[in-house]
N, C-alpha and C positions, 0 to 999 in steps of 0.2 A: 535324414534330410530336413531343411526347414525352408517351409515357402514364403515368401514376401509376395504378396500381392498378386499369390497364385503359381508364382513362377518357381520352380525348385533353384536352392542355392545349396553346395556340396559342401558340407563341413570340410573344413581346415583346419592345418596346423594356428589359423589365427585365431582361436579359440583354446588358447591353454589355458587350462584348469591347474590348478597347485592343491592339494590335499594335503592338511597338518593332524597325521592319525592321533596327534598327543594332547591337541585340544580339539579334537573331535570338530573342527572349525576347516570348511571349506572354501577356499576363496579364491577367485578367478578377476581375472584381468579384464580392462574395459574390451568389448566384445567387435569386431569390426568386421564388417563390409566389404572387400577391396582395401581401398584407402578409406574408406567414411565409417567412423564409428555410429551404433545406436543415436548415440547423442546427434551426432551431429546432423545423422539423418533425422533426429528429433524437428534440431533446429529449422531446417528447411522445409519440413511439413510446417512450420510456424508460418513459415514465411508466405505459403501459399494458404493457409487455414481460410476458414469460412467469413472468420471477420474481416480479413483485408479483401477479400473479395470483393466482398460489401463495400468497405470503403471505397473500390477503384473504381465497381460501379455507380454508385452514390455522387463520386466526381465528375464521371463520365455524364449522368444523367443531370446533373445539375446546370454543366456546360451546354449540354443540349436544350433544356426548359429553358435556359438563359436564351439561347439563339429562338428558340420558339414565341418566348415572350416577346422578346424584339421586336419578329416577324410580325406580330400582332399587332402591337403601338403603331407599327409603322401603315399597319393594313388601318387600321385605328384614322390615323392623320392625313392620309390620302383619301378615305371615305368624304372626311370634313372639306379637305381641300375639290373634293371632284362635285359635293353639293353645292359650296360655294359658287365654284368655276362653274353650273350650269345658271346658277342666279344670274350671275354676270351677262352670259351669252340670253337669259331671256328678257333681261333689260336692254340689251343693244337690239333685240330682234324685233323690239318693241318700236324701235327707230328705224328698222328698216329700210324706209322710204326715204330718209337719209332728212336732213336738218337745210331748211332753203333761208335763202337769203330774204331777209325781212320778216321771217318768221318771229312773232313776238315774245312766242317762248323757245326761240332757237336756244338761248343762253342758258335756262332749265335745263335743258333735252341733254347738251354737250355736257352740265355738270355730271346728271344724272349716270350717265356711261361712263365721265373720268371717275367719278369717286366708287363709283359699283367696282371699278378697275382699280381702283388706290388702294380700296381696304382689302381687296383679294391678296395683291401683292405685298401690302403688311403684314396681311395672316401667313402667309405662306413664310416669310421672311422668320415670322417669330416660333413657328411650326416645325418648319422642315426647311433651312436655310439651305441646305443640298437639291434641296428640286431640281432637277434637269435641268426645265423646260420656265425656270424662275426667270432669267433672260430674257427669254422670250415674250414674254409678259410685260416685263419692262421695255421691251422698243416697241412691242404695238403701245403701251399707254403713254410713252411720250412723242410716238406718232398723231395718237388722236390727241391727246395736249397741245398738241402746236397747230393741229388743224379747227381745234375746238375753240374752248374759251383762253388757251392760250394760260402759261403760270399766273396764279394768281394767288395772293395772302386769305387767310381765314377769315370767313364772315359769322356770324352769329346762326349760321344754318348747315354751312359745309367747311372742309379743313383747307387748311393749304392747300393747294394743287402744285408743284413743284417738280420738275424732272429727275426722274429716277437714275444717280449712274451716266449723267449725260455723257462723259467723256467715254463712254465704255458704247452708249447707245444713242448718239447722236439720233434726234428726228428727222425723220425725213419730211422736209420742207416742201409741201405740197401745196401749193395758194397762199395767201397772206397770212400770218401771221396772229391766230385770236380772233377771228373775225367771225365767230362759231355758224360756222358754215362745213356742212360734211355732206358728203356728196352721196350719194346713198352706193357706188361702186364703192367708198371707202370705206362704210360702215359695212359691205359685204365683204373687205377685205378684211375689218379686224373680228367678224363671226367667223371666217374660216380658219382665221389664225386663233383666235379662240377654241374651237372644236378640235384643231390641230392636236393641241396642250391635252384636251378632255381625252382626244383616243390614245395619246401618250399615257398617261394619266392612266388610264385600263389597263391598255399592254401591260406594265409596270405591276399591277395588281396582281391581274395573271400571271407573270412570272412569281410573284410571292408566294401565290396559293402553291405553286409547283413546288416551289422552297420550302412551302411550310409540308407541305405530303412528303416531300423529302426525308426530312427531321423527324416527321411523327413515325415513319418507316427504318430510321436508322434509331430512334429512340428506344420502339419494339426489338429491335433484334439485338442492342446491347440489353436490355432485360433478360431474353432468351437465350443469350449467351452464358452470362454472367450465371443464372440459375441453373443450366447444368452444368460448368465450373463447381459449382456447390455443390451440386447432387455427387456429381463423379466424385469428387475428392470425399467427399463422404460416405459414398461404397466403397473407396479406397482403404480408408481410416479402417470401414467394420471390418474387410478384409483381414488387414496386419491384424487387428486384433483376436480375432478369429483363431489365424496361423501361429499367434505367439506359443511356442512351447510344445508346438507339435512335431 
């Protein structure tokens, strides 16, 4: 009898031997299986061998650190964006009591909030142009634009002020027109709409961290797989070689 990988297989007639008594030379025919010869079950242990193993994990693992990395930058540029967006909301809260009419530095006050609101929405723009809640953003700041100091050209202290997308986020036309007057209900209306974005903004994170526990749990267990893939196939291997010839 001869075992492969433990298991008895019953010699056959597939195994013919030829003897030539006159050159003392014995020579036998390739040896087979069923239908699979030696070789070819050679070939197929090839196929599963230790190295391609490696390789499929190595792929696999790579695909995965690739999604991991992501996960990061993106955890990365939302940090930026949610310190930003709290600057923003503690410069409006600063206004609180909202911007009155005759106020000398009302026209300060109004810049002060549109452009804290301008440059968030460029960072965000150049950052993470998929933001959700980017929109959003954009109709509160060309809400307080129109209630504020209203579009205006760059001066030697602050940038353009210019509506964002109007056609997508028309202003809502509340009082006249530039007359930087906000009304301290308005200035509570665009802190709520502000915090709005900021607990968006969280939720979104927390879902990543989930994502990334995900990954780092599906990264361990193709390790753990893949390594006793190895192991087995190579108790396998000592096995046959063990059994050869017995």
């Amino acid at each position: 009898m001869i075992s492969l990988y433990n298991e008895p297989v019953a010699e056959t007639s597939d195994f013919p031997v030829t003897v030539d008594t006159d050159d003392d030379v014995v020579t036998t025919s390739p040896v087979t299986i069923g239908s699979a010869s030696i070789a070819d079950l050679s070939g197929d242990a090839a196929g599963l061998s230790p190295e391609s193993l490696m390789a499929y994990c190595q792929a696999r693992l790579d695909s995965i650190d690739g999604q991991i990395q992501g996960t990061f930058n993106d955890q990365e540029v939302n940090n930026g964006v949610a310190s930003a967006l709290q600057q923003v909301i503690s410069t409006f809260q600063t206004y609180s009591a909202g911007v009155n009419s005759g106020d000398s530095q009302g026209a300060s006050k109004c810049t002060a909030m549109e452009t804290s609101l301008n440059s968030l929405i460029l960072q965000i723009r150049a950052s993470d142009p998929s933001y959700p809640d980017l929109g959003k953003l954009e109709q509160t700041y060309n809400d307080l634009l129109y209630t504020g100091t209203g579009p205006q050209a760059a001066t030697a202290t602050t940038p353009a002020l210019q509506y964002m997308d109007e056609a997508t986020y028309p202003p809502a036309q509340n009082g006249p027109l530039g007359d930087n007057v906000i009304s301290t209900d308005e200035v509570q209306g665009f802190v709520q709409s502000l915090q709005g974005c900021a607990s968006d903004l969280n939720s979104g994170s927390e879902l990543q961290m989930i994502q990334l526990q995900s990954l780092m749990s599906e990264r361990q267990t193709a390790v753990e797989l893949t390594t006793n893939l190895v192991q087995s196939l190579g108790d396998q291997s000592e096995k046959i070689a063990e059994n050869i010839g017995h």
